[in-house]
Backbone as ProteinMPNN parsed JSONL, in Angstrom:
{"seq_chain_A": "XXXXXXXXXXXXXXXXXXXXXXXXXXXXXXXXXXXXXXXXXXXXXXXXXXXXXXXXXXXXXXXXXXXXXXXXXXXXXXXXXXXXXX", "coords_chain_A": {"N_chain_A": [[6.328, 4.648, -10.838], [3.443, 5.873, -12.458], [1.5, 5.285, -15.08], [-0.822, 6.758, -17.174], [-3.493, 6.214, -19.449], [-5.124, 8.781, -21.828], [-7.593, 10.007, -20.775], [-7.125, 9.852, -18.471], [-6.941, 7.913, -16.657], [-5.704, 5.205, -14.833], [-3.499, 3.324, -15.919], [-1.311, 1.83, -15.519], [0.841, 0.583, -12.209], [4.448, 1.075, -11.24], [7.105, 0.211, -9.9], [10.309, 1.589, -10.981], [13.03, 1.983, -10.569], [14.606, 0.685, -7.607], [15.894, 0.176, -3.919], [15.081, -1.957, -2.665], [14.654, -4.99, -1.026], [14.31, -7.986, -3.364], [12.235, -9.883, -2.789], [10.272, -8.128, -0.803], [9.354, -6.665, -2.929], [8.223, -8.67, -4.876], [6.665, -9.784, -3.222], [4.44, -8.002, -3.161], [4.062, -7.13, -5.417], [2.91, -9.983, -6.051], [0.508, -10.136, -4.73], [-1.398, -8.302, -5.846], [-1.135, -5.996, -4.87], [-0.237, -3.668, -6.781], [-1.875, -3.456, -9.213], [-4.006, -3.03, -7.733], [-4.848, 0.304, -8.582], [-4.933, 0.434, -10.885], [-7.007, 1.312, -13.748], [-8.47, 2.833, -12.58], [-9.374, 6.714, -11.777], [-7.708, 9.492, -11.608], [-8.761, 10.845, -9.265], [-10.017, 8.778, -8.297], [-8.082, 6.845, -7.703], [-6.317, 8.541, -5.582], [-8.367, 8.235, -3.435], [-7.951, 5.254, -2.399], [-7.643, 3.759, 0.241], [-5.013, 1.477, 1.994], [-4.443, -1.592, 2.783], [-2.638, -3.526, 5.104], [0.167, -5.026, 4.422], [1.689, -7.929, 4.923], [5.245, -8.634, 5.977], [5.968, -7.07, 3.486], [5.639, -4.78, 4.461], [6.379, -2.504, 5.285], [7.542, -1.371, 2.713], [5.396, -1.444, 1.035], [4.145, 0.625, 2.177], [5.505, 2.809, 1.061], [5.684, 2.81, -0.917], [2.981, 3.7, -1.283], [3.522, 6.274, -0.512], [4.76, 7.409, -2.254], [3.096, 7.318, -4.491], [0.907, 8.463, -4.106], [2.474, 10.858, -4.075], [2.865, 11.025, -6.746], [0.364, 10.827, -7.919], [-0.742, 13.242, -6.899], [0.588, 15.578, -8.165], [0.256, 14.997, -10.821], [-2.796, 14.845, -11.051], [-2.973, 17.75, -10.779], [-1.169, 18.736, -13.32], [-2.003, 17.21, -15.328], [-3.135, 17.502, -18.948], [-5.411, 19.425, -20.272], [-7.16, 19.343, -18.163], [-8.113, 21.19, -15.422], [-8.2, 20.63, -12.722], [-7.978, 17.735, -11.376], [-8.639, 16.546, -8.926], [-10.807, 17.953, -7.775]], "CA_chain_A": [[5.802, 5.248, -12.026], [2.277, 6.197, -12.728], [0.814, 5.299, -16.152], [-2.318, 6.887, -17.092], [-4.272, 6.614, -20.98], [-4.997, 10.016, -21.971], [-8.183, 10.269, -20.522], [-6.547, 9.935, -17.033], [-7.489, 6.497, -15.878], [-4.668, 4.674, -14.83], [-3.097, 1.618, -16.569], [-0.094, 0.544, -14.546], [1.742, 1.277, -10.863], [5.066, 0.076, -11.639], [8.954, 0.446, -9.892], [11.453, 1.714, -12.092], [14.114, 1.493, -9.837], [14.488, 0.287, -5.952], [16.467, -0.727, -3.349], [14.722, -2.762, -1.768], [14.472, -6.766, -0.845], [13.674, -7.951, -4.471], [11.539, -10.939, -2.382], [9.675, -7.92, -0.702], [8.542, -6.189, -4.251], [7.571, -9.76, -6.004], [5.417, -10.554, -2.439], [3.639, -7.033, -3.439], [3.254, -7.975, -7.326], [2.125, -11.182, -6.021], [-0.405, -10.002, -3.502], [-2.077, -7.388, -6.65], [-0.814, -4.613, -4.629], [0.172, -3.106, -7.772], [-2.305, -3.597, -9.583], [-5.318, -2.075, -6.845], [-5.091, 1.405, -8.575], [-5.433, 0.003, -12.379], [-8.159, 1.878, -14.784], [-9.227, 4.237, -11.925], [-9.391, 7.826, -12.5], [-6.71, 9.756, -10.452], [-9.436, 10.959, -7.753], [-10.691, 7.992, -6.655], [-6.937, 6.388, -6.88], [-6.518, 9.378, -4.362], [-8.65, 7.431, -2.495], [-7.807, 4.54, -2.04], [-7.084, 3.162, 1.535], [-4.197, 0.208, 1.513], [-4.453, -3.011, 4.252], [-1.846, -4.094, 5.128], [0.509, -6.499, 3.521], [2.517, -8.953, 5.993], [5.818, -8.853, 5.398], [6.555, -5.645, 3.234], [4.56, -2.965, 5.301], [7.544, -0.654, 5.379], [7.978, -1.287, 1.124], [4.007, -0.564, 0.943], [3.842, 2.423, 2.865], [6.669, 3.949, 0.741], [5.542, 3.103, -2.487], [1.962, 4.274, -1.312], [3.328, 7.57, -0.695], [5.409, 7.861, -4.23], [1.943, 7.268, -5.487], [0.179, 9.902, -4.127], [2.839, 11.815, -4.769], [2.546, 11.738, -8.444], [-1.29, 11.42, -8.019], [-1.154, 14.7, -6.467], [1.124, 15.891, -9.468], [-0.33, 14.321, -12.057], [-4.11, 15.548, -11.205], [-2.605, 19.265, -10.933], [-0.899, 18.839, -14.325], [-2.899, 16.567, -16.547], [-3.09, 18.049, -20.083], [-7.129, 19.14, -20.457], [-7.725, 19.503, -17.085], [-8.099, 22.351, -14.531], [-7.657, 20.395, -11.48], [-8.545, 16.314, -11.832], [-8.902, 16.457, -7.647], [-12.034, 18.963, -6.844]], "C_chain_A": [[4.307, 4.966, -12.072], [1.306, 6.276, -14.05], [-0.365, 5.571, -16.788], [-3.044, 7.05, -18.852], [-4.7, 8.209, -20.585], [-6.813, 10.303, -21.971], [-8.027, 10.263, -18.858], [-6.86, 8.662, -16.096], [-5.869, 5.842, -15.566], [-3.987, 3.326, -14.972], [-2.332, 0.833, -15.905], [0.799, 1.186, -13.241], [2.96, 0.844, -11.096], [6.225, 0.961, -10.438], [9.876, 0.531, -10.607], [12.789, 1.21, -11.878], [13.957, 1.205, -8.409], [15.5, -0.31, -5.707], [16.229, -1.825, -2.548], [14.877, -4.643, -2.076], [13.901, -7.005, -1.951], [12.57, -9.176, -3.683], [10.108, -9.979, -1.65], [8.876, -7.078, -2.023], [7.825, -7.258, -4.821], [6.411, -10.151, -4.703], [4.131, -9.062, -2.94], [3.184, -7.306, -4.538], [2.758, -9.232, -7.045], [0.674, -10.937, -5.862], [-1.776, -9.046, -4.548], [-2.004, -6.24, -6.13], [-0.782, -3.23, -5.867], [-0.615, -2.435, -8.544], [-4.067, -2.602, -8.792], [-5.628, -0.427, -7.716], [-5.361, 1.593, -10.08], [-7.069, 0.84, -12.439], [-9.123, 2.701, -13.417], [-8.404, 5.597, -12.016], [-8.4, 8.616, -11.409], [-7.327, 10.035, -9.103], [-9.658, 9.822, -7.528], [-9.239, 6.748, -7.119], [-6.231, 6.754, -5.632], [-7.055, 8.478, -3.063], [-8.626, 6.458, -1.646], [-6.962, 4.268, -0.416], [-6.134, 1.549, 1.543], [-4.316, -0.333, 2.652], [-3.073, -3.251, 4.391], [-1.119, -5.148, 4.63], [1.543, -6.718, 4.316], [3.62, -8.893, 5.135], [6.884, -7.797, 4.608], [5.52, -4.718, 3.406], [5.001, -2.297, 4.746], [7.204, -0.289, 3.562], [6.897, -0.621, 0.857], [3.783, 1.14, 1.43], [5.219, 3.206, 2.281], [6.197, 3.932, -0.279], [3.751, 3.443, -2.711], [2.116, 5.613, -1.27], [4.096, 7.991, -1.665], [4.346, 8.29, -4.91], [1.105, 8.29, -5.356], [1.073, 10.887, -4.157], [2.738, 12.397, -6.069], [1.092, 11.994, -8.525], [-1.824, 13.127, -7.755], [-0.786, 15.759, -7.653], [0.729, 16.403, -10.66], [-2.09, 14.912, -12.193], [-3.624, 17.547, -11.067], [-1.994, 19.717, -11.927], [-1.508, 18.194, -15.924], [-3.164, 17.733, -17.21], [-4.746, 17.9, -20.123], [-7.323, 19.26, -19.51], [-7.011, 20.224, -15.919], [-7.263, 21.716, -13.225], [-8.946, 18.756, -11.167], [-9.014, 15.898, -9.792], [-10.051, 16.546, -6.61], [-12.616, 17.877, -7.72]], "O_chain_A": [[3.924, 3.846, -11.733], [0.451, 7.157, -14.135], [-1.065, 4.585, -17.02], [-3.004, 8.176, -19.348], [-4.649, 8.734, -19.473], [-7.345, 10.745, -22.99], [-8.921, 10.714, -18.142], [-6.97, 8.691, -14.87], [-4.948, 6.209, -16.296], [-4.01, 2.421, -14.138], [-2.434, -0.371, -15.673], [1.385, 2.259, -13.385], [2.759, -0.355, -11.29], [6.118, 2.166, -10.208], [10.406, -0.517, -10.976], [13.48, 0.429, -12.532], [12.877, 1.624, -7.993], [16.122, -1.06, -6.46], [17.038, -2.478, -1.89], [15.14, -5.261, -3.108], [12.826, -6.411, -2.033], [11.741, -9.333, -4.579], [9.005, -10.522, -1.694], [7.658, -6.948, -1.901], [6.746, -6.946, -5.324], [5.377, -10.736, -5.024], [2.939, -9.363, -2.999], [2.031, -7.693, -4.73], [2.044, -9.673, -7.946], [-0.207, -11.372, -6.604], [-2.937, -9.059, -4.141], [-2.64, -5.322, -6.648], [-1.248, -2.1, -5.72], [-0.477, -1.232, -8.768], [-4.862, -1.83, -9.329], [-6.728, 0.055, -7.443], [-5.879, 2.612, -10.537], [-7.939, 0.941, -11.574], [-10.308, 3.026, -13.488], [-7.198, 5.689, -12.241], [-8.447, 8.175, -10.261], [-6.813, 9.695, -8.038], [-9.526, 9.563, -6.332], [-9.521, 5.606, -6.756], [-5.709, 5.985, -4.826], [-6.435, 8.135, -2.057], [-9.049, 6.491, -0.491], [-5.812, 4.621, -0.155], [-6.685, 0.554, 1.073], [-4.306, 0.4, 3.641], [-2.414, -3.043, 3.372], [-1.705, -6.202, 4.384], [2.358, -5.812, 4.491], [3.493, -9.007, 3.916], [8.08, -7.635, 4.85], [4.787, -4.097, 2.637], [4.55, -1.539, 3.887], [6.738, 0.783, 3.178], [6.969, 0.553, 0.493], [3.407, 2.249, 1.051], [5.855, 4.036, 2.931], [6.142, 5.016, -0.861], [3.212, 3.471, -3.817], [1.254, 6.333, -1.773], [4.021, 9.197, -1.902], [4.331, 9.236, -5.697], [0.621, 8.937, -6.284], [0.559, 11.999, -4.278], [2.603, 13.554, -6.468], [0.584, 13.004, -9.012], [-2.738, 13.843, -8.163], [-1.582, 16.605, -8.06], [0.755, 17.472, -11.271], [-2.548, 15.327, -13.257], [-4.433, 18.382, -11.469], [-1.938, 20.945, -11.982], [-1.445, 18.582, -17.09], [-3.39, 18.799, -16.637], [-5.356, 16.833, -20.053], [-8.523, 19.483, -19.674], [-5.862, 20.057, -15.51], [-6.161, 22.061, -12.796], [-10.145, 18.718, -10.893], [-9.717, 14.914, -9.563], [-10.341, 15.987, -5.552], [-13.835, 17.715, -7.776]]}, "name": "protein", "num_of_chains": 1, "seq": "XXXXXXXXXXXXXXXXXXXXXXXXXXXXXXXXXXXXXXXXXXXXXXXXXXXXXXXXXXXXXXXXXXXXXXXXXXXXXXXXXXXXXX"}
């Protein structure tokens, strides 16, 4: 999930549900994984490039592409705006 104040910044990355290793989600909420995409604007969350995190790669690289999934979404539907991307 993708939380954004209603100017489109984004407040919180969160997991609603998962199957995964609950030891590899809490090393990600440890690490501020989570947290990296906080109070930026959906383009330059777009942006963001992720390092690697030892451990849960695989978990990262799945819940990096959830995220730009809704990012992609979410800047093509935001309320007030044409297209939050260009």
């Amino acid at each position: 999930m993708v939380m954004t104040d209603k100017k489109g910044k984004i407040q919180k990355v969160a997991l609603l549900t998962h199957c995964e290793t609950l030891s590899y989600v809490r090393l990600l909420e440890n690490s501020g994984f989570f947290s990296q995409w906080n109070a930026k604007s959906l383009k330059e969350a777009a942006l963001i490039t992720l390092d690697a995190y030892s451990g849960a790669t695989e978990t990262a690289l799945a819940v990096e592409k959830h995220v730009r999934f809704l990012l992609e979404k979410g800047a093509n539907s935001f309320p007030g705006k044409k297209n939050n991307r260009k």
